[in-house]
C-alpha positions as CSV (number, residue, x, y, z in Angstrom):
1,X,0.0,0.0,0.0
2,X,1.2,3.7,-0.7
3,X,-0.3,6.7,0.8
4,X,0.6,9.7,-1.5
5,X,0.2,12.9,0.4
6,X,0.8,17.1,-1.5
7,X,2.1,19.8,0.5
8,X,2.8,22.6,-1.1
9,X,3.9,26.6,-0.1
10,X,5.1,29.7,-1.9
11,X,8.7,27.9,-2.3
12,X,7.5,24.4,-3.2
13,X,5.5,21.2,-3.9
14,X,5.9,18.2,-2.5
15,X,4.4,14.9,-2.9
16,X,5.0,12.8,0.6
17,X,5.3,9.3,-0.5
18,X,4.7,6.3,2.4
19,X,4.6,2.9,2.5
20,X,5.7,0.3,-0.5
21,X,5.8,1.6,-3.9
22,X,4.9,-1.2,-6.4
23,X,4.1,-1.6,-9.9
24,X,0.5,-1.7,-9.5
25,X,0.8,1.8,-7.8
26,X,3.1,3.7,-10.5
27,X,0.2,4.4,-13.1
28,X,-1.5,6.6,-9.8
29,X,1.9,8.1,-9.1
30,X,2.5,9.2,-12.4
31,X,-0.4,11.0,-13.0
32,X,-0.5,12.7,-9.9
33,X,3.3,14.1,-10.8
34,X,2.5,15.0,-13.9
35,X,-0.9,17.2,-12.7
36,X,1.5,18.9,-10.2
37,X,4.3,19.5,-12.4
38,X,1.6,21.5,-15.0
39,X,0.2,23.2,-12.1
40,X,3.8,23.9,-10.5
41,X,5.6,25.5,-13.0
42,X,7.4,28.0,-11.3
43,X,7.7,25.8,-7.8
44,X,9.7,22.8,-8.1
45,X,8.0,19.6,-7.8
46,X,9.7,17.0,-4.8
47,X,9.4,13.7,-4.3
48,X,9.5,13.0,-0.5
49,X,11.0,9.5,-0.1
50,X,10.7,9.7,4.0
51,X,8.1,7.5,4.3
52,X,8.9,4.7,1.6
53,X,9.4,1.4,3.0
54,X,10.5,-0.5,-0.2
55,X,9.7,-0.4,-4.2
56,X,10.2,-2.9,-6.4
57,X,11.9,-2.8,-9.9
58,X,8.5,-0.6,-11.3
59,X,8.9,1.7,-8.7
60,X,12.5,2.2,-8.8
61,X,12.1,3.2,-12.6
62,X,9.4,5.2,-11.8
63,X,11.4,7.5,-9.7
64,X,13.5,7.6,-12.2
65,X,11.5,8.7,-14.9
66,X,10.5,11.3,-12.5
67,X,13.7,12.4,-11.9
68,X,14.4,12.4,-15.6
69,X,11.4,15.1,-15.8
70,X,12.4,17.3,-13.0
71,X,11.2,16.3,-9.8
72,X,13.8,16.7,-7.0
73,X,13.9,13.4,-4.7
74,X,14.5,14.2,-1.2
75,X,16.2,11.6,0.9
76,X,18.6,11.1,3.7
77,X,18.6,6.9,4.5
78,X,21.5,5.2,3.1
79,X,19.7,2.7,1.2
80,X,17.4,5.4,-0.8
81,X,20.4,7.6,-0.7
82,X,22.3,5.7,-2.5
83,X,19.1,4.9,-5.0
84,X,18.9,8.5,-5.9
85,X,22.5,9.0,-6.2
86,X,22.5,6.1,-9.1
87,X,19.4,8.0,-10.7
88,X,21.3,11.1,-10.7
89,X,24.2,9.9,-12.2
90,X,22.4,7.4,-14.4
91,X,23.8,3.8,-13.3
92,X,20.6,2.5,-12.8
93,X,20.2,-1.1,-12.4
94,X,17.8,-3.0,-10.4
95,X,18.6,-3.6,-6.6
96,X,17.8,-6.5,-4.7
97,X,17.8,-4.7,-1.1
98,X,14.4,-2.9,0.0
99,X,14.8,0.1,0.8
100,X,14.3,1.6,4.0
101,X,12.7,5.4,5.4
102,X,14.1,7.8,4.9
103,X,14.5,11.5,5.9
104,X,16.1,15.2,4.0
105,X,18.9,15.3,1.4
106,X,17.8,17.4,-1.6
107,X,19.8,14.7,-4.2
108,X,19.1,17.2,-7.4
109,X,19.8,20.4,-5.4
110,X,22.9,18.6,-4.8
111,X,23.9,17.4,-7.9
112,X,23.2,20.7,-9.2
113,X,25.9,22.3,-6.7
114,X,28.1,19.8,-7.6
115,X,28.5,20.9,-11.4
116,X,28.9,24.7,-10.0
C-alpha cells in the first residue's frame, strides 16, 4: 500500500510518498506528478522519499523517470540515498535490497551544486 500525500507553499511542492511503492501503484503516481508538475511550474515539484518502506523494480524506474522530468527526490537513509545518487548519475540497475525510510537530502539540489 502507498499513501501519496501534497504539501505545497510559496517555495515548493511536495508529494510525501509512504509505504511500499509497487508496480501496481506507478500508473496513480505518475499521474499525480504529472498534474503537479503542470500546475507547478514555477515551484519545483519534490518527491519525499521519507516515508517509503520499499519499491520494487516498477517503482524504482518510476522514480526515475520522474527524476528524468524534474522532480527533486528528497532523501537522507543510506539505502534510498544511494538509489537516488544512481538516478542522478544514471547507473541504474535493479537492486535487490528494499529500501528503507528515509528523511532530507535534496539529491538534485545537490547534484546541481556539484557541477557549480
Amino acid at each position: 500500500m502507498l499513501r501519496i500525500s501534497i504539501e505545497e507553499d510559496g517555495i515548493e511542492l511536495r508529494l510525501l510518498l509512504e509505504g511500499r511503492l509497487e508496480e501496481s501503484l506507478v500508473p496513480e503516481l505518475e499521474k499525480l506528478f504529472a498534474e503537479q508538475m503542470s500546475r507547478s511550474t514555477a515551484r519545483p515539484v519534490i518527491v519525499d522519499l521519507s516515508g517509503l518502506t520499499g519499491m520494487d523494480e516498477a517503482g524504482e524506474s518510476s522514480l526515475q523517470k520522474l527524476y528524468e522530468r524534474g522532480a527533486t527526490l528528497r532523501c537522507a537513509d543510506v539505502m534510498n540515498t544511494y538509489l537516488v545518487e544512481r538516478m542522478a548519475h544514471g547507473s541504474m540497475k535493479p537492486l535487490q535490497a528494499p529500501c528503507r525510510p528515509c528523511h532530507s537530502n535534496e539529491t538534485r539540489e545537490t547534484k546541481q551544486m556539484e557541477e557549480k
